[in-house]
C-alpha positions in Angstrom: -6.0 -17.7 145.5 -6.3 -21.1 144.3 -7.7 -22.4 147.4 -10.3 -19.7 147.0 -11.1 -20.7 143.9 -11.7 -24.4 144.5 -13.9 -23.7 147.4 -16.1 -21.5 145.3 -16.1 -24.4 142.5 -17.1 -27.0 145.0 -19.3 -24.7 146.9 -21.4 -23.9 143.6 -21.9 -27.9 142.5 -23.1 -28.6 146.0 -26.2 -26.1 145.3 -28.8 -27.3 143.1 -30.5 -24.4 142.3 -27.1 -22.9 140.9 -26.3 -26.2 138.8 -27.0 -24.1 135.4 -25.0 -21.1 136.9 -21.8 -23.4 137.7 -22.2 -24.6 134.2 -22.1 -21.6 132.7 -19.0 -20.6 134.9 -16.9 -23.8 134.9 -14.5 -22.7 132.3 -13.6 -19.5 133.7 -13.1 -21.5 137.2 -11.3 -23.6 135.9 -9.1 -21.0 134.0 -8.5 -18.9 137.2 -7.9 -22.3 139.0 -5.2 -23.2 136.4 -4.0 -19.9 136.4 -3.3 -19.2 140.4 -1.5 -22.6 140.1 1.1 -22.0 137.4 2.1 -18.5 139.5 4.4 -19.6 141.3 6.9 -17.6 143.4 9.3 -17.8 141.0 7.4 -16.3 138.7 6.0 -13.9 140.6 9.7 -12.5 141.5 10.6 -13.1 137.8 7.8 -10.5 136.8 8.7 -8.1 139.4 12.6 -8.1 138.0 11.0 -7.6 134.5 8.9 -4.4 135.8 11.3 -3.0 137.7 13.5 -3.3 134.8 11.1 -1.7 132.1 10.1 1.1 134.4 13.4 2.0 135.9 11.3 1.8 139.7 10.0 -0.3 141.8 6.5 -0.5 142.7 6.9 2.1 145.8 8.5 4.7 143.4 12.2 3.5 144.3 14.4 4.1 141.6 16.2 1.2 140.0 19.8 1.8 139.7 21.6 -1.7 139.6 19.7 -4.1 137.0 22.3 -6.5 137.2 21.6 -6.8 141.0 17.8 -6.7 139.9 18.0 -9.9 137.7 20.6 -11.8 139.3 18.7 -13.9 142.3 16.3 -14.5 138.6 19.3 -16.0 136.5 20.7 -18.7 139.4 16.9 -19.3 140.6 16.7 -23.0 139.3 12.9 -22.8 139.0 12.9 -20.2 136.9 12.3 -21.3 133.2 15.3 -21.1 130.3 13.0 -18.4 128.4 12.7 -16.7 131.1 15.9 -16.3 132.2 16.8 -15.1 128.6 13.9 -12.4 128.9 15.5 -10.6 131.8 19.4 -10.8 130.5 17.7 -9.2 127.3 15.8 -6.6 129.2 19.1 -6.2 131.4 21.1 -5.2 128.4 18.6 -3.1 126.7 18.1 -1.3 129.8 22.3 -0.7 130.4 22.3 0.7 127.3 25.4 -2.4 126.7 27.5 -3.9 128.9 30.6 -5.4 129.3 31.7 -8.5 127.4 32.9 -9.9 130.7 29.5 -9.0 132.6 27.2 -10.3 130.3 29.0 -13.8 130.0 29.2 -14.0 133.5 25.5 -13.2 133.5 24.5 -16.3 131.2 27.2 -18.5 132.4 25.6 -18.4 136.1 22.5 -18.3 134.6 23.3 -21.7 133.1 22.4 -20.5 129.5 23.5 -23.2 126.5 25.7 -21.4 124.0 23.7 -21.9 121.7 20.8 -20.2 123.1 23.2 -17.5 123.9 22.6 -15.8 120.2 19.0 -14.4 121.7 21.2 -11.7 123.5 24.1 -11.3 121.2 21.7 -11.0 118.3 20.0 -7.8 120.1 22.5 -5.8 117.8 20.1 -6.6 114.8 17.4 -5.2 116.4 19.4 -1.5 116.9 20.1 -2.5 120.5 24.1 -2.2 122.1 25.0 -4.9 123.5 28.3 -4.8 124.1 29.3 -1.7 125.5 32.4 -0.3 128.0 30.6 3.1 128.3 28.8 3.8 132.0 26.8 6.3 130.6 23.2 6.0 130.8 21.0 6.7 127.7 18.7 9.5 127.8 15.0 7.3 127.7 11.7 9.2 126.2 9.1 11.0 128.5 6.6 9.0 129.5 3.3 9.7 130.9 2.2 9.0 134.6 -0.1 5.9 135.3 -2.2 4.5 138.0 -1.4 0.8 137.5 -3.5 -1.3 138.4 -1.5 -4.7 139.6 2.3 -3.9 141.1 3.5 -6.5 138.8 1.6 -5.0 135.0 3.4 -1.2 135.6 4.6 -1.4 132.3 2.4 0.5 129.6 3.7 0.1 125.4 5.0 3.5 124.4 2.5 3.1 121.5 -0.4 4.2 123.6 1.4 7.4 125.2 1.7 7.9 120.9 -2.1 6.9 119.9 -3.2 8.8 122.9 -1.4 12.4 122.3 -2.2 11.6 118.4 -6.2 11.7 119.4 -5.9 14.5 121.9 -4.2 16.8 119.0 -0.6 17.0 121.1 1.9 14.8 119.4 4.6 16.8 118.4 5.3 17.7 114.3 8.7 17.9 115.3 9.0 14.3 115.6 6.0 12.7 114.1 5.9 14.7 110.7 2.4 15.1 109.0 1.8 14.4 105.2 -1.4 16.2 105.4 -2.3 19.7 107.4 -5.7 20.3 106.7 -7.2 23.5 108.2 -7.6 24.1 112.2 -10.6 22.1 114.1 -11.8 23.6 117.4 -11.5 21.2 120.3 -13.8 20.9 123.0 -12.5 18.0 124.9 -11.1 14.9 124.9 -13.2 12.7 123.0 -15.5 16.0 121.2 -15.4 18.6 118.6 -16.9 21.1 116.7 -16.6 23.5 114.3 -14.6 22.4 111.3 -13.5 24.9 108.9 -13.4 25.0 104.9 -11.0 22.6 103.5 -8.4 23.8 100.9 -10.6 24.8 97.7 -7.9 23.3 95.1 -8.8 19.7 96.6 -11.7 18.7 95.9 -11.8 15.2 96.6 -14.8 13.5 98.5 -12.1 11.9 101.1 -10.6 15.2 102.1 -14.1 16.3 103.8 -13.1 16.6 107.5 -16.7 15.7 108.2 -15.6 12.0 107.3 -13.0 11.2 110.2 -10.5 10.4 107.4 -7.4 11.8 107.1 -7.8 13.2 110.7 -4.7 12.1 112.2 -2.6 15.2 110.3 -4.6 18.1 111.5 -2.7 21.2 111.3 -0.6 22.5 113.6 -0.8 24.2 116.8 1.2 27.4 116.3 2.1 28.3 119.7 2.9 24.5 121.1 4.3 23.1 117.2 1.5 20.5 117.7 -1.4 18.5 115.5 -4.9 19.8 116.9 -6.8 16.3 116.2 -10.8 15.8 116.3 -11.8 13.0 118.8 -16.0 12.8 118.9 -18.6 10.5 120.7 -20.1 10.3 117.4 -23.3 8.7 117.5 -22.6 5.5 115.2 -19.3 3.9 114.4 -19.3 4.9 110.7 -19.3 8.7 112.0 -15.8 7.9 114.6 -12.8 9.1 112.9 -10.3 6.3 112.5 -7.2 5.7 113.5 -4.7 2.5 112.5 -1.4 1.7 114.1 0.9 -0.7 112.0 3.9 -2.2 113.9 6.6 -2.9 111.8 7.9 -6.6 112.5 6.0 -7.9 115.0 3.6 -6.9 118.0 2.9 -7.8 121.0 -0.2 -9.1 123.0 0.1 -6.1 125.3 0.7 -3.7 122.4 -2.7 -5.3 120.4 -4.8 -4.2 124.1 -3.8 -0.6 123.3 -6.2 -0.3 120.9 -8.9 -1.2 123.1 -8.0 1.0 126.1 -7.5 4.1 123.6 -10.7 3.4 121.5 -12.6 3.1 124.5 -11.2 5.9 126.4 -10.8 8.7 123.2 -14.2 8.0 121.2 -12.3 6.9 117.9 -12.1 3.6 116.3 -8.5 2.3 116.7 -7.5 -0.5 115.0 -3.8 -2.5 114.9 -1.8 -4.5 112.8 1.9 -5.8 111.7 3.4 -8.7 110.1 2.6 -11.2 112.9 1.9 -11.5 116.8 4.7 -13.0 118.7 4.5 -14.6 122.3 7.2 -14.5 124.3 8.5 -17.8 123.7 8.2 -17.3 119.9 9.9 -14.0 119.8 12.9 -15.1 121.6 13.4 -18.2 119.0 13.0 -15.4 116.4 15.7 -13.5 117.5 18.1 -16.6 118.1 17.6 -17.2 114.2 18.9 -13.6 113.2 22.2 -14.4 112.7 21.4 -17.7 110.9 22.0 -17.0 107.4 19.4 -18.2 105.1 19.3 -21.8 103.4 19.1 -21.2 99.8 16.9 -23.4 98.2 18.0 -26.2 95.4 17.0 -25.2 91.5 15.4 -27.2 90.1 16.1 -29.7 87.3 13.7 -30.3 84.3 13.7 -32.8 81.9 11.1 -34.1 78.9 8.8 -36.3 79.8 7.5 -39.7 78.2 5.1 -38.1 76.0 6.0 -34.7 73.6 5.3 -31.5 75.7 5.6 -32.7 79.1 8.1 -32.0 81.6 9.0 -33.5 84.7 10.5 -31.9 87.7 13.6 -34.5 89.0 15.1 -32.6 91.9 15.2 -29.9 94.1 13.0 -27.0 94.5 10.6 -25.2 91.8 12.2 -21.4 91.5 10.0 -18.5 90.5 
């Protein structure tokens, strides 16, 4: 806690022989310190609405049937932050799948959201979400794997590592991730190992087709029996030899999403790298969605004229146009 935190900070500076030791840890004292102090309660049950939310359970395995009961004590909670409140009616509505036009301005007027602010939800339909829905029935949600968490309130994992995982073991299904390339059959030892890799098509003879490389790994050919990619995952020996794999997000990503590719490099053997248009935050992603229904400004043309002296011109107004 953060009482723990400042004992250990003042217990350090009394100690001379440590002075060079509480030097080199003042920052990250001082991080946790600041930390354990902005986590309040309110964000604390803020975070657990959110998780429960995403993961359809609470953190004994309950299931979570009423999400409007779940974010409710969040929305009229007067230390909760504006953002915040938006978060969870978004999360609310993605989760129902839509909801009524009566329930969901209910939910934002007890929530005491501006109108303007309002168009964060509303503008979920431009995203592919339903938000406005008078159906009860619940939307059939993907299979996702089993976890360990390790904190009650971080349960939620991105669906992008259950992908980059099963795409490094050799199981994502063809069915729904089609290949553009199906090389012939490696023989899998384990997760994270290989060997044996057999001729490559004889009509290609390009230098980055050779298996050997770790290019073009991630459409291995299929698994007859399951109708899934076989994939080669080694502990090769130097980072040249890993095969590589590279996840774009169209749009945006998200911090959480960009730690993937850490926990799946580390824990597969390959080198995993992640990208998309931009990182939002939170904060930043919610203004982004407020401006989706905000039709663009076009800009002014401009207007040219001669100058003083033969050949120039001079830009009067508005904007250069390309």
């Amino acid at each position: 806690g953060a009482e723990g935190t400042k004992g250990l900070k003042e217990l350090l500076k009394a100690l001379p022989q440590h002075r060079e030791k509480t030097q080199m840890f003042s920052l990250h004292l001082d991080m946790s310190f600041t930390i354990n102090k902005n986590f309040t309660a309110a964000v604390e049950n803020c975070t657990r609405a959110e998780q429960n939310i995403m993961c359809r359970e609470e953190s004994d395995g309950t299931t979570v049937r009423d999400f409007i009961g779940e974010i409710s004590p969040v929305l009229i909670d007067t230390h909760v932050s504006l953002d915040d409140k938006l978060r969870c009616a978004m999360l609310c509505v993605i989760a129902k799948n839509g909801i009524l036009k009566q329930e969901l301005d209910s939910l934002l007027e007890n929530a005491n959201i501006p109108e303007p602010r309002r168009a964060a939800v509303s503008n979920l339909c431009h995203l592919g979400a339903t938000v406005i829905s008078d159906k009860r029935k619940t939307p059939k949600q993907p299979k996702r794997k089993k976890r360990e968490p390790l904190y009650n309130l971080s349960r939620w994992t991105p669906i992008i590592k259950d992908l980059a995982e099963d795409l490094c073991d050799g199981t994502l299904p063809v069915s729904e991730f089609a290949a553009v390339r199906s090389p012939s059959e490696v023989e899998h030892t384990k997760r994270g190992g290989y060997k044996g890799v057999s001729k490559v098509d004889s009509d290609d003879d390009d230098d980055d087709d050779n298996v050997r490389s770790g290019r073009g790994m991630w459409a291995q050919g299929k698994n007859n029996k399951r109708g899934q990619r076989r994939l080669p995952a080694a502990p090769f020996k130097t980072s040249a030899e890993k095969p590589k794999l590279i996840l774009f997000v169209m749009g945006a990503i998200s911090y959480s999403e960009m730690r993937v590719a850490y926990e799946v490099s580390t824990a597969c053997g390959w080198d995993v790298y992640i990208g998309s248009h931009s990182v939002l935050a939170p904060i930043k992603f919610l203004d982004a969605v407020e401006k989706l229904s905000v039709p663009p400004v076009e800009p002014e043309r401009a207007v040219i004229r001669a100058g003083n002296e033969e050949g120039d011109l001079t830009f009067v107004s508005g904007t250069a146009m390309v």
